[in-house]
TORDO-259154 format. One record per atom (N, C-alpha, C): x, y, z. Coordinates in steps of 0.02 Angstrom, whole numbers, plus 50000, padded with zeros to 5 digits. Example, Ala and Ser with C-alpha at 12.3 -4.5 7.8 and 13.67 -1.06 7.14 Angstrom:
506604971650390;506154977550390;506604983550390;506424988850354;506844994750357;506455000250394;
This chain:
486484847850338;486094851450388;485354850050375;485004847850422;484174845650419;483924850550409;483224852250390;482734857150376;482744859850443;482574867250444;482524872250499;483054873050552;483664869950546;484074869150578;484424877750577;484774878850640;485344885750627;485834885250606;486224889450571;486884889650564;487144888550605;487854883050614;488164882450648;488614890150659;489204888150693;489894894350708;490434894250643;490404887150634;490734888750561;490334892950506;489734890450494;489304895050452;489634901550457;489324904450517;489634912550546;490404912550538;490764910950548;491284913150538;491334911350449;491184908750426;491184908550335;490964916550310;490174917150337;490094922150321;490204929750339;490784929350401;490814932650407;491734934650358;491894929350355;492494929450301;492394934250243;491784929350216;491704931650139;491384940650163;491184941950219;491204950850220;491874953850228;492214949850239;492964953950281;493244954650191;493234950750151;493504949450072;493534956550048;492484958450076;492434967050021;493154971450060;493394970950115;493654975750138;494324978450083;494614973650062;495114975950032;494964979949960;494424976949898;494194978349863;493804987449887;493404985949927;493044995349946;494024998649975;494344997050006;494914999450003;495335002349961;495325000549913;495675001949843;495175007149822;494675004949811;494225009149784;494255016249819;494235015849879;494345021849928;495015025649899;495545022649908;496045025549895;496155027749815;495885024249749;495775027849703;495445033049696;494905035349728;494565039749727;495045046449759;495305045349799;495995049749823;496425052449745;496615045149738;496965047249670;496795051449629;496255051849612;495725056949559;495625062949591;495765061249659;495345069049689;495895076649674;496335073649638;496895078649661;497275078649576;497265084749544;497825084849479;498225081749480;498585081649399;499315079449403;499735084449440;500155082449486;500805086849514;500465089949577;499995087749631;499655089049672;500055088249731;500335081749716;500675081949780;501225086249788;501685085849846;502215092749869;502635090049825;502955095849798;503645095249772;503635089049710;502785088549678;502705082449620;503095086549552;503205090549561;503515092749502;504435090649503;504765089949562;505485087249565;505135078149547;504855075149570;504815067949577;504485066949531;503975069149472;503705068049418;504375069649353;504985073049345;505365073249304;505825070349324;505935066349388;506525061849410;506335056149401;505535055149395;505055048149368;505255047349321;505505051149244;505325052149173;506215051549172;506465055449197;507375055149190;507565049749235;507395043449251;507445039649310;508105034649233;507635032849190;508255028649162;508365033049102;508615033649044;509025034748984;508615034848940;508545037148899;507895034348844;507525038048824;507105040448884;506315044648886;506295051348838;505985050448804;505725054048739;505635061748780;505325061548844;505395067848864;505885070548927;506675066948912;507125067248948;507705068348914;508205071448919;508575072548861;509265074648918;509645074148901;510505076248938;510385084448934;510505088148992;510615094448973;511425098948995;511345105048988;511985108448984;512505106049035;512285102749079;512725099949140;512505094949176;512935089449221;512835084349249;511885082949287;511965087649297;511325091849357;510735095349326;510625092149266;510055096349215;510075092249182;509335094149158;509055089449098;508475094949040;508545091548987;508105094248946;507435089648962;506735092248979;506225089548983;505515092748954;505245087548935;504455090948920;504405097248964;504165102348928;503855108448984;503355105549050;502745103149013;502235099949062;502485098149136;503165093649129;503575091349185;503795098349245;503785102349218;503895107449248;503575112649277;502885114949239;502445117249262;501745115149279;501845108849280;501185105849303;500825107249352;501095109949401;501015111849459;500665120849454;500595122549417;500505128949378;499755132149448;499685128449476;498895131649535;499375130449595;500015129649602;500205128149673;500225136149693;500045134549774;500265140749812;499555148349791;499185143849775;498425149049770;497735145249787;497625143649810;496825137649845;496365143149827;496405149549817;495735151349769;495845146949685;496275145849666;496515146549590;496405140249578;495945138049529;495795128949501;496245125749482;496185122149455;496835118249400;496735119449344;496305123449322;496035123649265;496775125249194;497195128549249;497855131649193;497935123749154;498195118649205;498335113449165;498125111149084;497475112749083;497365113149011;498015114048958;498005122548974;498635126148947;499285120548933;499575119849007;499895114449010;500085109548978;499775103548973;499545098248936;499675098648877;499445104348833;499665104648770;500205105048747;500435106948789;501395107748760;501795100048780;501415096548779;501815089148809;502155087948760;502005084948685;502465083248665;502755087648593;502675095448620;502885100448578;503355104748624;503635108148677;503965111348732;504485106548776;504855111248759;505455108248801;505865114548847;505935111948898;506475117548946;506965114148981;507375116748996;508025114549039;507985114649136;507885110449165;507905108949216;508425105649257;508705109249340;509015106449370;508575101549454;508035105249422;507475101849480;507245094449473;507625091249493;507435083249501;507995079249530;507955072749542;508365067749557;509095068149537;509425070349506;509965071449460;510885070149485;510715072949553;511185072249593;511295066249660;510655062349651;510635055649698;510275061649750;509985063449761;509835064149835;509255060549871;509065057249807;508315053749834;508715044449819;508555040049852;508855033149819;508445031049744;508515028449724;508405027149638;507865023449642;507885017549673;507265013649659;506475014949640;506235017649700;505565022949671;505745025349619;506045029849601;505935030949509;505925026149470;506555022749490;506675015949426;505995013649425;505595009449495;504845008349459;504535010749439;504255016849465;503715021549442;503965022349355;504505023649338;504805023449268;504525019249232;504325012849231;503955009049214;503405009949153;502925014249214;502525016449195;502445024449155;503115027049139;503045033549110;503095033449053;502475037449006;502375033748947;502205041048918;502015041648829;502005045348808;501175051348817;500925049348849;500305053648882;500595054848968;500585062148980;500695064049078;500085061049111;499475062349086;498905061949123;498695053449130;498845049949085;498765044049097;499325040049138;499915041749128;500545037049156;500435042149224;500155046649238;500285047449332;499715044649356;499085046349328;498615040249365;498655035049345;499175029649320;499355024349304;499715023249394;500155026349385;500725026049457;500285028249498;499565031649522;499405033249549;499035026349587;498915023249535;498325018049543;498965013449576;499335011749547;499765006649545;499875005949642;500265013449636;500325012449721;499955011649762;499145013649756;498585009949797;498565004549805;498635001349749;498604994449731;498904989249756;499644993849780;500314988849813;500154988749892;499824995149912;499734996649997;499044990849991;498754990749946;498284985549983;498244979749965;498804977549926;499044970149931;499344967949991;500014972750013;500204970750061;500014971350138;499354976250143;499004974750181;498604966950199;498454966350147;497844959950153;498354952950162;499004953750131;499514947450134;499534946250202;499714955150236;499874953050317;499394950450362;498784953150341;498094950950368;497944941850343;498304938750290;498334932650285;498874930350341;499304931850324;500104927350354;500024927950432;500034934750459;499974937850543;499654931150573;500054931150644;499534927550674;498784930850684;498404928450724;497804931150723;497954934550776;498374936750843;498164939450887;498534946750869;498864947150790;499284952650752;498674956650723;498204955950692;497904958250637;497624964250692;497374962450754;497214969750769;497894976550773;498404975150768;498984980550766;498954982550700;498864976450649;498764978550584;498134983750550;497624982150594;496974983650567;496834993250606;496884991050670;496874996150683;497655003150682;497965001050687;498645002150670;498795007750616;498475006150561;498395008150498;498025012650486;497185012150502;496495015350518;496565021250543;497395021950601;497165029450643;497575030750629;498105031050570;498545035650559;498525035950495;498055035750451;498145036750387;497605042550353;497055044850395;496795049550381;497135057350392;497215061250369;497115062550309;497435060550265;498125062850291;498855062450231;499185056350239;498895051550256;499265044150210;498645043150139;498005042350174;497625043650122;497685049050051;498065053050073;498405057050010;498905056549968;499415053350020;500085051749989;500215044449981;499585038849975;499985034249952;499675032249896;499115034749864;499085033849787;499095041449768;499795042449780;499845049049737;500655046949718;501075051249654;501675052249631;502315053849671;502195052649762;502675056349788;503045049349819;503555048649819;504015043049849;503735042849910;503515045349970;503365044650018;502945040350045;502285040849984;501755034049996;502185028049996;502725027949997;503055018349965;503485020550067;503805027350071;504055028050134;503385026050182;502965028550186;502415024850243;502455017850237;502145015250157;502075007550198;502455004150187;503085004750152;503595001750176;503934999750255;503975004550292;504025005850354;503715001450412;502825002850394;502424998050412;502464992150385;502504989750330;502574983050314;503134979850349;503694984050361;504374978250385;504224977950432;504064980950498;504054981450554;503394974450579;502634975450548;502284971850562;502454964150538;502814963750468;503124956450438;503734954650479;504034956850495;504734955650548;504404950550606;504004956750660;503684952250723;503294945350691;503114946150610;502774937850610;503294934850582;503934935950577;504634932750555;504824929450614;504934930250649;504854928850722;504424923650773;503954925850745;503144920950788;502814917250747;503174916050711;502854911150666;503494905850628;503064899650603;503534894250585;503254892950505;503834889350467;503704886250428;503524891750369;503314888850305;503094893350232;502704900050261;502324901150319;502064906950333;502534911250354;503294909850400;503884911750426;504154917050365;504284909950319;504684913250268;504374916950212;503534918450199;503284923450161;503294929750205;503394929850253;503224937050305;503914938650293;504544936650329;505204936250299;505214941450244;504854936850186;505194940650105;504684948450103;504104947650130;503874955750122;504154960550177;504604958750250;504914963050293;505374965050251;505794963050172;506314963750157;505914970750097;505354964650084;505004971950038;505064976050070;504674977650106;504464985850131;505264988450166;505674985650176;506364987550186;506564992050114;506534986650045;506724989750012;506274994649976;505704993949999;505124999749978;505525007950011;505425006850072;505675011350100;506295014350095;506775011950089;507485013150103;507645015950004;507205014449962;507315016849903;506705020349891;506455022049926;506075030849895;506265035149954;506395036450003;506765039950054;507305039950080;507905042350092;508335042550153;508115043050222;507855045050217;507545045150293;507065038350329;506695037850268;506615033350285;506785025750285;507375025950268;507915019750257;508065018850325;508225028150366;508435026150444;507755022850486;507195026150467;506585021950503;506425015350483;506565013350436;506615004750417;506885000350474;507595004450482;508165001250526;507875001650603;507585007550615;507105006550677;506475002350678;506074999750601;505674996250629;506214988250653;506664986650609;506764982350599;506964980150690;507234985650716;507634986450778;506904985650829;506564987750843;505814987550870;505554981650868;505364979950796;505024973750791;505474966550842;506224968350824;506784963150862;506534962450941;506554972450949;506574970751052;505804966351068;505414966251028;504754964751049;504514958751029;504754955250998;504414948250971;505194944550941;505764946950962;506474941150947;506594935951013;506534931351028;506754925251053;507454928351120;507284928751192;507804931751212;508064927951241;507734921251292;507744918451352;508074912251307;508424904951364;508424898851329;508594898351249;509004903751212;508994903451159;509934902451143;510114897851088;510954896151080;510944903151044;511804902351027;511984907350956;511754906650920;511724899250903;511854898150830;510934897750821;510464894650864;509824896450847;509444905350855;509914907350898;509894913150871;509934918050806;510464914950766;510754915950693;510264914650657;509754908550705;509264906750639;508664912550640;508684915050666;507894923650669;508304926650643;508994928150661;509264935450661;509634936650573;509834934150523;510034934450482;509394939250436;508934936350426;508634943650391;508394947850427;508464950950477;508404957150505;509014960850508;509644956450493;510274958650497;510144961250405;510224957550367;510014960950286;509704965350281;509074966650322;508694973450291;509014979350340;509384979050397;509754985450408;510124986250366;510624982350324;510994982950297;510844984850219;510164984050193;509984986150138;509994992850151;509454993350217;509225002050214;509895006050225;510315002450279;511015007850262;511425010150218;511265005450171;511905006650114;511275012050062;510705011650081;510135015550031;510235023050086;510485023550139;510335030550177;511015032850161;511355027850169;512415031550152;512635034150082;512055031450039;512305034249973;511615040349924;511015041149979;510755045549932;511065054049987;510655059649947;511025065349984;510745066450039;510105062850043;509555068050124;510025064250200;510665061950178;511065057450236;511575065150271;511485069050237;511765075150272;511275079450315;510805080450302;510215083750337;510315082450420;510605075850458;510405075950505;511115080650538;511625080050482;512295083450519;512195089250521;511875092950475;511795102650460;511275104150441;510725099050461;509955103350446;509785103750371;509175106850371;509085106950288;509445114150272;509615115050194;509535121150185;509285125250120;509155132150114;508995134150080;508175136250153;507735141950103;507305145250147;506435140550124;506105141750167;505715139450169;504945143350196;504385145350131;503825148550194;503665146650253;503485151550284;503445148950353;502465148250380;502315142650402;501645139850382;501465146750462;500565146750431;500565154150479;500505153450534;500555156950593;500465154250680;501165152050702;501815152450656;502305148150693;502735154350680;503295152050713;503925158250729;504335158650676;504265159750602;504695158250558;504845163450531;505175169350582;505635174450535;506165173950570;506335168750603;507255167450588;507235171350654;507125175050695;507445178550739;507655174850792;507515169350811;507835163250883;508185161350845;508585158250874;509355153150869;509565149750942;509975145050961;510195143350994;509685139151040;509775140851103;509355137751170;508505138751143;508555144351116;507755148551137;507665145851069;507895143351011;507735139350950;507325131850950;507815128651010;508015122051014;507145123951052;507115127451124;506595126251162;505765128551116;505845131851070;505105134151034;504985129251001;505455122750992;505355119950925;505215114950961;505575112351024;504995105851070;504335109951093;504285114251111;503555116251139;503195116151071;503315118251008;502935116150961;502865110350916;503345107750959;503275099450919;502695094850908;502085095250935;501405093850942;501045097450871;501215101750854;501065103750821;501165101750753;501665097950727;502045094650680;501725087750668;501905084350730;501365078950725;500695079250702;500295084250730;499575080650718;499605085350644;499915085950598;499795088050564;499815082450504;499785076050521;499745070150474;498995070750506;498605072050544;498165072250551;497535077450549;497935082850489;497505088450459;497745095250487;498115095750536;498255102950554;498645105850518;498865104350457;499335105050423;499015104650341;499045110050309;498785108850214;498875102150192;498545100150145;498875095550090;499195097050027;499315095150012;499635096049941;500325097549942;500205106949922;500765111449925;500535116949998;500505110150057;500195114150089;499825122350068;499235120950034;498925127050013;498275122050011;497995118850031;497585113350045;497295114750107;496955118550171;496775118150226;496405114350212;496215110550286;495465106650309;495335110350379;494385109350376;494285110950420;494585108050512;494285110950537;494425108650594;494295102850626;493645099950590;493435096050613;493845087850590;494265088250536;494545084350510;495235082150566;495645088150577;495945084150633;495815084250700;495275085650722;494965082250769;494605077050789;494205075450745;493915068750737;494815063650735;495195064250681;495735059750671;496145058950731;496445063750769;496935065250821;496555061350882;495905062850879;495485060150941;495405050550933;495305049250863;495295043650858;496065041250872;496465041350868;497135039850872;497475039750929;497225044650968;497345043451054;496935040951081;496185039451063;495765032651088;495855025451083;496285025451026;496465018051002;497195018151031;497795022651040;498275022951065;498445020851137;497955025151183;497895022851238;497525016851273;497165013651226;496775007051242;497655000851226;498115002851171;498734999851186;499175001251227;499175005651263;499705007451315;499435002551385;498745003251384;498534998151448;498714991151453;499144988551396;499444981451385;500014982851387;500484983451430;501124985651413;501644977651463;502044978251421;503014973751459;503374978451455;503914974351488;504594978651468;504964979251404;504674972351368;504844974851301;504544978551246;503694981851254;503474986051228;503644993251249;503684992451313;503864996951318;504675001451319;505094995451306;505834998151278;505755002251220;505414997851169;505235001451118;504595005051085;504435008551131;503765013451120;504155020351139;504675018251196;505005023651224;505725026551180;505745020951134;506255022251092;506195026851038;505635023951006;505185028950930;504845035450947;504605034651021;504455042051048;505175048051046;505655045151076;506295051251093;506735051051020;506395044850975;506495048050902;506035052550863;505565053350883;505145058650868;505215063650905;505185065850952;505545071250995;506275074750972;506745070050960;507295070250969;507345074150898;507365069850851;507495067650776;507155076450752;506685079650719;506395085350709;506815090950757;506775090550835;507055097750878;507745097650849;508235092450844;508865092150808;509025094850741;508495092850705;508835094050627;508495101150615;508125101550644;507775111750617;508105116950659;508335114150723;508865118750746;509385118850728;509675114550707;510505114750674;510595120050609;509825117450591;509945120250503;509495129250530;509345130350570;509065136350617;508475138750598;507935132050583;507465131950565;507055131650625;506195133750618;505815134150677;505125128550644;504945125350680;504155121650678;503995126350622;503875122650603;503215127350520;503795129450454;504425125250466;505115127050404;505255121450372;505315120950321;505595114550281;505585105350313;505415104850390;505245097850400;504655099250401;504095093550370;503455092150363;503155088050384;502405085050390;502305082250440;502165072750409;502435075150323;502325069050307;503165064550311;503695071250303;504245065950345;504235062350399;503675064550467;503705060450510;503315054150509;502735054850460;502285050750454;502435043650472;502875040150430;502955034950431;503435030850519;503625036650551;503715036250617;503005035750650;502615039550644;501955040050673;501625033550669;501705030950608;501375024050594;501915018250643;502335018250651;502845014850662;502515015050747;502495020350778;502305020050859;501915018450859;501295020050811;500815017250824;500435009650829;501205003350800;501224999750786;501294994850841;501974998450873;502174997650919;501684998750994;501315002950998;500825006151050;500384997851055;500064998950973;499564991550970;499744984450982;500544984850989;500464977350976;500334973651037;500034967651072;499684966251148;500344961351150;500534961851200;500964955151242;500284948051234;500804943551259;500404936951257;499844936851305;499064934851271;498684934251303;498494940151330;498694946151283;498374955351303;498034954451235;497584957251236;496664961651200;496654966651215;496524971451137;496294977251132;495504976551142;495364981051202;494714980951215;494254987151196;493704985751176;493334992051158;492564986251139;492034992551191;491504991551164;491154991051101;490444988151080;490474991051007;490094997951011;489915000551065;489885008751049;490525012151041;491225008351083;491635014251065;491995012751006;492075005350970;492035003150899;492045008950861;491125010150854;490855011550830;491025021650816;491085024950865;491325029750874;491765032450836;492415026150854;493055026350804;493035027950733;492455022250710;492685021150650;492025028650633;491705030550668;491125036650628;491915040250622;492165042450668;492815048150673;493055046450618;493255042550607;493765041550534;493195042850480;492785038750472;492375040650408;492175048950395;492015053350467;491845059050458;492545061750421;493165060450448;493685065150420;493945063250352;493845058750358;493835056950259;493575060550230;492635058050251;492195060450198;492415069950191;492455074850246;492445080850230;493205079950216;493895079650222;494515079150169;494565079550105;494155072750099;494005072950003;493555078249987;493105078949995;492875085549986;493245092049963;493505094150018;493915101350027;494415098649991;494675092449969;495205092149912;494985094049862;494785089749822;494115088849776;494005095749738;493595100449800;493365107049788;494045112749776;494485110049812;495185115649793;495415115749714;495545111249699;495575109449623;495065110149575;494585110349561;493825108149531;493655115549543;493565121749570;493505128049575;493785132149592;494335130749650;494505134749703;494215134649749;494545136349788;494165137449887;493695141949891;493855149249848;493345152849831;492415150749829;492655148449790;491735143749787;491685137649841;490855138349858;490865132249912;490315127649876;490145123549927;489395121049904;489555112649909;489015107549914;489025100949925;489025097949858;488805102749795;488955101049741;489505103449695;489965098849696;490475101049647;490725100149587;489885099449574;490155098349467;489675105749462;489445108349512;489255115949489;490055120949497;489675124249421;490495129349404;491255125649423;491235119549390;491705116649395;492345118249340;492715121949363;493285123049279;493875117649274;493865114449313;494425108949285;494315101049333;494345095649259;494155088949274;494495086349233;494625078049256;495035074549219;494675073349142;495125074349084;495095073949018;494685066448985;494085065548976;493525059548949;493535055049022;493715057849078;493415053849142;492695051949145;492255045849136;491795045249147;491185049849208;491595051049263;491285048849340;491615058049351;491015061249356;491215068649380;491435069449465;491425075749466;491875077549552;491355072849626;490625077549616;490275076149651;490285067149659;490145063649601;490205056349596;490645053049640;491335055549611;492025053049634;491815054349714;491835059949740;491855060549825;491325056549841;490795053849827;490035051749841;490505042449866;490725041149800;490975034849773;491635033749836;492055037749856;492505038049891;492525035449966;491985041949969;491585043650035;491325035750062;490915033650045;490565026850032;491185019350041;491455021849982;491925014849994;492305014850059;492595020550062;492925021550132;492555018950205;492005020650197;491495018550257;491325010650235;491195008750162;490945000850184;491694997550174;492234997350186;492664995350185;492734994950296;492715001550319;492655000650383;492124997650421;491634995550378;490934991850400;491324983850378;491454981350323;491654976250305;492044971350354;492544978050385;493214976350451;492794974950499;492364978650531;491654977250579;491764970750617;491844965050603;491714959050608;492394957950650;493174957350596;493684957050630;493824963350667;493644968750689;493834974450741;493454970550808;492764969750807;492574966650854;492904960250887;492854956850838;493274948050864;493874948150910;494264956450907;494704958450952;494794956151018;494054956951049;494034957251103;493854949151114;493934943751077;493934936751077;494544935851068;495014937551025;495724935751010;495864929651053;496204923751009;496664919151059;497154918851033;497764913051059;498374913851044;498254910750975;498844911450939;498714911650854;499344905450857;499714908050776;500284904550779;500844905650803;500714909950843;501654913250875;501874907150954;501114903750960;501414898851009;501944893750990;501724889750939;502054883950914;502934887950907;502914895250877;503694898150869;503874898350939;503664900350975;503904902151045;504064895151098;503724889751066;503944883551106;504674879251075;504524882051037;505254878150986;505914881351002;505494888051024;506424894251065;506524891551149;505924886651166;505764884751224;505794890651286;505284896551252;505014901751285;504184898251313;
């Protein structure tokens, strides 16, 4: 290049590469800061999945055979870790207490994995990492699973064609505030149920539209997130089988195509139903859809949960409040042990971003997006009014809104993805909009997490290393830091994307042509 000359377009697009790079790195970082924001045993029900982590194989120093098939002798800690659930004035501070009895206390427990009801795998890995300190081996697994959601993010953002990455990019962005951001670097099988889910579904359609070594790396991670999914949930083993079924109606080869080149797409999409089935037929949550859950459940406040409907007038309170369930991956709903509120403004900003970006994909629609947009919808409809009425449960009873989650992500996948030669369009003011919405509901989330733990709800204030009674044990980086640090990465991670969110509205055809001429579509 001569003196005074401009950058060419390659230049720009180089540098705009090497910005898209920070995204994944401030990503992680974002989502560690999650990790920290919250005790050991924060998440729901971390006290069954933190001693089914530790009893996952034979061995564990704080796992021991107990009086019957269905019990175990375990560290105390395993059991009451959770010791602030169900009080948001009350800190974590008990944990102290806690902690000390790790490797002196032992009690007998039937609360965990014991009986298969969860599939094995998630423990077996997370097991891995369970080691003779609690506080280090859960933010070990804590980290770990950030770590995996944003590998296999950035793989798909390699492999995808290019006219994919906006389903991927934005896809992800509007359904993960609050509570994916909570639950996938945290201890609960569920973070592996979200992006598992998402991973097969978005790797499948590039199984499909794509040829050659890029074909067959998308291939082997649709099988991951199959078996991500289908072994930390039952449930979500059956939503695997729906992405796998989705991703088919919308990007499988229909026209001009033999059997036998047919056979050649369809064999691993035929394997990962068949993984996730044999993972949904043999753990226990495969009864839930025949007789509901059971056992009682608080009833979250504002909803009809003293049992008095049944029947018609059950079935009908529980679709009119089905809206309600949903946006509760988007804050209307606690975190934790649901005893976590956020303000209002948290799922509004999120809910609003999510039907702005939702409906900018509905304006690209076929008949084959729309077979299956219409499919994952009347499974969300369907799937919840069924199983809480059977079991004669009402909206606000034992289904939660992070079981649907990974459905939520799944439509939303589906909503984004453009037919050939369709663009997601958006100005960069309304870009821009988007991504403030998401950054605002982060930044105040972590916060009001943060502050629930670290004082109680009781106390307020923008600083939360004042009257702080409980923090992680020789953590460098105090409360206020961590949310500052969080807050930040989260936003230059969505500044980083900046570049590819815009390019959207340039999109050309990628590599799914060269697949689609070879099916001689």
């Amino acid at each position: 290049m001569t003196d005074g000359a401009k950058p060419g377009r390659a230049g720009a697009v180089t540098s705009r590469f090497r910005w898209g790079w920070l995204a994944p790195v401030l990503a992680f970082v974002a989502l560690a800061a999650w990790a920290f924001a919250s005790p050991i045993g924060a998440g729901p029900d971390d006290d069954y999945h933190l001693t089914s982590t530790w009893c996952a194989v034979s061995g564990s120093a704080q796992c021991e055979a107990g009086s019957s098939p269905t019990a175990r002798e375990v560290s105390e800690p395993l059991v009451d870790v959770a010791c602030y659930a169900y009080a948001p004035e009350k800190s974590a501070a008990c944990q102290y207490r806690v902690m000390d009895e790790w490797n002196h206390a032992t009690v007998e427990t039937g609360r965990g994995n014991f009986a298969a009801e969860y599939p094995p795998v998630y423990y077996a890995a997370m097991h891995v990492f369970a080691g003779a300190d609690l506080q280090v081996s859960a933010l070990a697994m804590r980290l770990i699973n950030a770590a995996l959601f944003v590998l296999l993010g950035t793989a798909l953002a390699l492999l995808l064609p290019l006219e994919r990455r906006p389903t991927l990019l934005w896809g992800w962005l509007v359904t993960l505030v609050p509570l994916g951001v909570f639950l996938i670097p945290s201890n609960n099988p569920s973070g592996w149920a979200i992006a598992g889910v998402g991973t097969t579904f978005l790797a499948l359609t590039g199984w499909y539209e794509t040829v050659g070594s890029r074909r067959w790396a998308l291939g082997a991670l649709a099988l991951v997130g199959a078996l991500m999914a289908g072994g930390a949930r039952g449930d979500a083993a059956v939503y695997a089988i729906g992405a796998v079924v989705t991703a088919t109606i919308i990007a499988a080869p229909w026209r001009g195509v033999s059997w036998r080149a047919w056979w050649h797409w369809a064999w691993l999409p035929a394997i990962g139903i068949l993984v996730s089935a044999v993972f949904f037929a043999t753990s226990g949550q495969s009864g839930v859809a025949e007789s509901g859950f059971s056992g009682g459940a608080a009833s979250i406040p504002g909803t009809h949960g003293d049992g008095a409907l049944s029947g018609f007038a059950l079935a009908a309170y529980n679709l009119l409040m089905l809206p309600f369930l949903w946006t509760g991956v988007f804050g209307t709903w606690a975190l934790g042990w649901l005893d976590t509120s956020l303000p209002a403004i948290v799922p509004w900003a999120s809910t609003a971003a999510f039907i702005v970006v939702a409906f900018a994909g509905v304006g690209r629609i076929n008949w084959r997006k729309a077979i299956a947009a219409t499919g994952v919808l009347l499974v969300l409809v369907i799937l919840p009014v069924w199983v809480l009425t059977r079991g004669g449960n009402s909206i606000g009873e034992n289904l939660q809104p992070r079981y649907l989650l990974p459905l939520i992500v799944l439509f939303a996948f589906v909503l984004l993805i453009m037919p050939a030669g369709g663009r997601l369009r958006f100005t960069r003011v309304q870009t821009f909009l988007v991504l403030a919405a998401l950054v605002l509901a982060n930044l105040v989330a972590l916060q009001v997490n943060i502050r629930r733990y670290v004082t109680g709800i009781d106390q307020q204030g923008l600083n939360l290393d004042a009257g702080a009674q409980w923090w992680w044990t020789g953590f460098p980086v105090g409360p206020t830091a961590l949310w500052v640090i969080g807050a930040l990465a989260f936003a230059g991670a969505l500044a980083a994307l900046w570049p590819e969110l815009r390019r959207t509205a340039e999109a050309r055809p990628g590599t799914s042509v060269p697949a689609r001429r070879e099916l001689g579509e």
